[in-house]
C-alpha positions in Angstrom: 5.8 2.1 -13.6 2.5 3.3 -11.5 -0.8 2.2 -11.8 -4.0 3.7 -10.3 -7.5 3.6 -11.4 -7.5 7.5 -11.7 -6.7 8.5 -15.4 -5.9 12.4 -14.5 -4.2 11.3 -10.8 -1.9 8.8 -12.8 -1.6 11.6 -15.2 -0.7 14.3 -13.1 1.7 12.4 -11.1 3.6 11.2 -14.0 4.5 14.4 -15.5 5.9 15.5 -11.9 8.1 12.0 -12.1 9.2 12.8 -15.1 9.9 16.3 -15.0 12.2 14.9 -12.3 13.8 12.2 -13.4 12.7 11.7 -16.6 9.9 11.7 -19.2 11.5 8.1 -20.8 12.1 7.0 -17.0 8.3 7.0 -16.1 5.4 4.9 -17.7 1.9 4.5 -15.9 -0.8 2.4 -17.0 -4.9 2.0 -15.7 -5.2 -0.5 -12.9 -8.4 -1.6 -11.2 -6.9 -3.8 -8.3 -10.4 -5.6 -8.2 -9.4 -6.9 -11.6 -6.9 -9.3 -12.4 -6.5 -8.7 -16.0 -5.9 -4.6 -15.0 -3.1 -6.2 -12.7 -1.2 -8.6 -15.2 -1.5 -5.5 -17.6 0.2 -3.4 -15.5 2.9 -6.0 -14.4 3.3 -7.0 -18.2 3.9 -3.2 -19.6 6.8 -3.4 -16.8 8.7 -5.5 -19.5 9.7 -2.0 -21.0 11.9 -1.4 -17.8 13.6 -4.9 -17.7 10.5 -6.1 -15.4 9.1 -6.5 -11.9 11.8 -6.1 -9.0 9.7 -4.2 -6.8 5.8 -4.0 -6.2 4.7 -1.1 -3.8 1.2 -2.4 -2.7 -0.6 0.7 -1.7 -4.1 0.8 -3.3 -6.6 0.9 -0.1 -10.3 2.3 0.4 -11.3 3.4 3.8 -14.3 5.4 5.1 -15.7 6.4 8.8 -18.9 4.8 9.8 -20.3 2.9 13.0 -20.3 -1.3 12.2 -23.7 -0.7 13.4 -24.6 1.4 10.4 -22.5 -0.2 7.6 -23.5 -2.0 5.4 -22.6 -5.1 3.6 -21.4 -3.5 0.1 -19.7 -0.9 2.5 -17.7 -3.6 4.2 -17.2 -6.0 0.7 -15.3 -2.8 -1.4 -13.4 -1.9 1.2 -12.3 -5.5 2.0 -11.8 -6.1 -2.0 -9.5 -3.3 -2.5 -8.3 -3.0 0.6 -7.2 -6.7 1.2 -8.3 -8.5 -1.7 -6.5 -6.2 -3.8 -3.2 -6.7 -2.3 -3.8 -10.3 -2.2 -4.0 -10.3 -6.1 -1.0 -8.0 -6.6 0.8 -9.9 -3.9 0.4 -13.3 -6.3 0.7 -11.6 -9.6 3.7 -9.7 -8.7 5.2 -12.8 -7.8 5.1 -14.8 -10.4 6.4 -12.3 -12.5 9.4 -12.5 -9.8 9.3 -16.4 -10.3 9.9 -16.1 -14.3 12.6 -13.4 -14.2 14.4 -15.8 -11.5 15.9 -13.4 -9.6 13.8 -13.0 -6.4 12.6 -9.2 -5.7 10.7 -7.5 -3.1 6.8 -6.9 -2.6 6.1 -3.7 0.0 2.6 -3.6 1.6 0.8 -0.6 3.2 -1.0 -1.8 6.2 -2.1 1.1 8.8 -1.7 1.4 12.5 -5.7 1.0 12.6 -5.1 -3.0 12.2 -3.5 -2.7 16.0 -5.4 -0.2 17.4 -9.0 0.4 18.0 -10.6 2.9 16.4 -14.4 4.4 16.1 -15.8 3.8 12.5 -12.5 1.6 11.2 -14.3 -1.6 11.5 -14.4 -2.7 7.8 -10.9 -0.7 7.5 -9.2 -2.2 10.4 -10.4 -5.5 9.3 -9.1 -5.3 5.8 -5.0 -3.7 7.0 -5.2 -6.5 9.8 -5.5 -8.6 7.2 -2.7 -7.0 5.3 -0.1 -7.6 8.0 -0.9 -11.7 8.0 -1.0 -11.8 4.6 2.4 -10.1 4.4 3.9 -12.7 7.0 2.3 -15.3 5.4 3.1 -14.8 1.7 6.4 -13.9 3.3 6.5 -17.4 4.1 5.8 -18.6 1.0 8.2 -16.7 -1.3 11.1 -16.7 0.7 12.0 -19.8 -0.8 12.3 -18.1 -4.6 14.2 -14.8 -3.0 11.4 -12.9 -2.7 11.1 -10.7 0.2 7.6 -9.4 1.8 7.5 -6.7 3.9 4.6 -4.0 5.1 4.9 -0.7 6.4 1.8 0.4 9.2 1.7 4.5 9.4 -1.0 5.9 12.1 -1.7 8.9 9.9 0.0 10.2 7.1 -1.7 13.8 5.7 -2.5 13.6 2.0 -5.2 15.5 0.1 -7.7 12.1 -0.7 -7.4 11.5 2.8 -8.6 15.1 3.8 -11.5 14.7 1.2 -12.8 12.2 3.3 -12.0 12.6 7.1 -13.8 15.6 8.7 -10.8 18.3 9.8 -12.2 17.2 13.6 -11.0 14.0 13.5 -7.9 15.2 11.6 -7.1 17.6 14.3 -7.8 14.9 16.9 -5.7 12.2 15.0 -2.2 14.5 15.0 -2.9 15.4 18.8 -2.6 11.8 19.9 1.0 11.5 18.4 4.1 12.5 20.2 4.9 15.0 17.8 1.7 16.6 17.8 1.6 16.3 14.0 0.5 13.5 10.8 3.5 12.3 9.1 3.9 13.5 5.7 4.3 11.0 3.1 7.7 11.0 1.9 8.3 10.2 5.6 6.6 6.9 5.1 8.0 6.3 1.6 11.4 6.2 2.9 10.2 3.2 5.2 9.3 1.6 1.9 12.4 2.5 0.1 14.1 1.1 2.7 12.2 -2.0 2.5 12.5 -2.2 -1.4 16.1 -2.0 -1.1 19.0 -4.4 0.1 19.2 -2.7 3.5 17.0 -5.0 4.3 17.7 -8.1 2.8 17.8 -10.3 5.3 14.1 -8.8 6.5 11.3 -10.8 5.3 7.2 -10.9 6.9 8.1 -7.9 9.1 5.7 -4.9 9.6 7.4 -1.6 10.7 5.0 0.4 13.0 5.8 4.5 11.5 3.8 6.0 14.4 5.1 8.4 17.2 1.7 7.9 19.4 2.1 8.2 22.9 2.4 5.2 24.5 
């Protein structure tokens, strides 16, 4: 079940899930993550698969401009979706976990910016900073129904939204600082999650796994 506030992205990338594994396998659904009755849609129409025992947190906003210069409705959306938004699908998700009764696991993505300074992040790095404590503290609060909470923290993973919005210079200057002189790609950073999601980690709970190969 996938949810995004995209009709033709959701679209798109359900047909490729489902020419993989399945048409009947794969199920998507409209969700605003600044909306709380988009989320308890999207949770509820997961009934069809026996419902929620995973929820991959990974709607985020960013943008590139000095604190100096931003502005308040700048720094509010991307601290609403960014943040806020996990913070809604964190609690939704689970109490879905806490009727089913048998615990389940909530992923997070945070980003390397919410350790490491960087020009332009400001409202960015606030919001995945805040990511990693809510994970650790919701982590806190769940473990006690089963349910595990975990975040993953890439430095840069190259996707086509995010080279829509970063200029190719900063790109270019972003894979240079790694070890590997290169962005991750993102199945590299969806196997962190699948690890997470499964019971290879199950005794791993409030944990953020850096997936950066930065100098030191």
């Amino acid at each position: 079940m996938i949810g995004d506030i995209h009709q033709r992205r959701l679209e798109e990338t359900a047909s490729k899930l489902g020419e993989e594994f399945g048409e009947e396998k794969v199920a998507f659904r409209l969700c605003d993550v600044r909306k709380e009755d988009d989320i308890t849609g999207l949770l509820d129409a997961a009934a069809g698969f026996g419902g929620v025992d995973v929820m991959i947190n990974n709607a985020g906003l960013g943008g590139d401009t000095s604190v100096l210069e931003m502005t308040d409705e700048q720094w509010e959306a991307v601290i609403d979706i960014t943040l806020t938004g996990t913070f809604r699908c964190t609690r939704a998700a689970g109490k879905h976990m806490l009727e089913t009764g048998r615990g389940g696991v909530i992923v997070n993505n945070a980003s390397v910016v919410g350790w490491r300074a960087q020009a332009g992040q400001a409202h960015y790095a606030a919001a995945k900073a805040g990511v990693m404590a809510l994970t650790r503290a919701s982590a806190m609060d769940l473990a006690p129904h089963g349910i595990r909470v975990n975040a993953v923290s890439p430095s840069i993973a190259l996707h086509p939204f995010l080279e829509k919005v970063s200029s190719p210079e900063l790109l270019e200057q972003l894979k240079n600082q790694e070890a590997f002189g290169r962005a991750a790609k993102p199945w590299e950073i969806a196997n962190i999650m699948m690890f997470l999601a499964s019971d290879y980690s199950a005794y791993m709970t409030g944990e953020v796994i850096s997936a950066s190969s930065q100098h030191p």
